[in-house]
C-alpha positions, 0 to 999 in steps of 0.5 A: 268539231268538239262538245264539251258538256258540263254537267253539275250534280243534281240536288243533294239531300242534306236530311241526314246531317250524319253524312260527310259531303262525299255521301250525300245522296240525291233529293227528291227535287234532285232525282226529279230534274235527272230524269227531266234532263235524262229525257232533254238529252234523248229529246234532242239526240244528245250523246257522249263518246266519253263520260267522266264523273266525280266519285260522290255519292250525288254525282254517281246518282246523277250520272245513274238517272241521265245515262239509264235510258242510253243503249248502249251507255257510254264509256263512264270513268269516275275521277276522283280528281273531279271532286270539287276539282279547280277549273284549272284541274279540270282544263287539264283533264280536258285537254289530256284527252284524245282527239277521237272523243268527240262529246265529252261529259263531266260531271262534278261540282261548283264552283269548279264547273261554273268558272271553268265555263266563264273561263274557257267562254268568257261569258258571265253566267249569274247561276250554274244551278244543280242539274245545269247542263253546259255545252260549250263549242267552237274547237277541234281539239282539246288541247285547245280549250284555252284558246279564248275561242270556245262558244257557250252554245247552251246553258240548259238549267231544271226551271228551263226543262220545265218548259221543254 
């Protein structure tokens, strides 16, 4: 069985309006919830085989503060065919992949992460707030993701980790 987690960056700083998107860094608030979800997912003995991640500032700080405290940390590539990434893109990423991955990461942006869990779930999700963590389930192989079968097993948001 397969676990695909999708993990939206944690809150951007928008205090220098100098900086592009791409450069954005974490908020307080943002580093906040990174920590809150590092430690769910240790809580909970939650791992990854793979990790893929946009290139952006907030998402390399986000991937920083989930995966510090993993010994050792999984295997990280960052995508730029992530940033800001079609679900359609990144169901194709997906489903490149080889099927000795079993937990799968990414992180990257809305409305990317958010359509793509209602695509490949058709469940309707009202928010995919910063921080969310996705984990949707019910397949073997990743060339399969579309198959109209996969379960959102979980939808794990900052307000959420608050009462863990």
């Amino acid at each position: 069985m397969k676990n695909l987690f999708l993990l939206r960056h944690a809150k951007s700083s928008w205090d220098n309006a100098a900086l592009g998107d791409f450069d954005r860094p974490l908020s307080k608030r943002g580093i906040s919830n990174a920590i809150q979800l590092s430690e769910y997912i240790q809580k909970h003995s939650i791992s990854f085989d793979l990790v893929l991640s946009s290139p952006s500032e907030r998402t390399q700080s986000t991937l920083d503060l989930v995966l510090n405290p993993f010994d050792p940390i999984p295997t990280t590539s960052l995508k730029e065919s992530i940033y800001h990434a079609s679900p359609s893109n990144l169901s194709q990423l997906i489903k490149e992949l080889d099927d000795e991955i079993n937990n799968l990461l990414i992180i990257g942006h809305n409305p990317g992460l958010h359509i793509l869990t209602e695509t490949l779930t058709n469940e309707s999700i009202v928010k995919f707030p910063t921080c969310a963590l996705a984990k949707i389930t019910n397949f073997n192989h990743w060339k399969d993701i579309d198959a109209g079968i996969l379960n959102l097993e979980s939808l794990i948001t900052p307000k959420e980790l608050k009462h863990d």
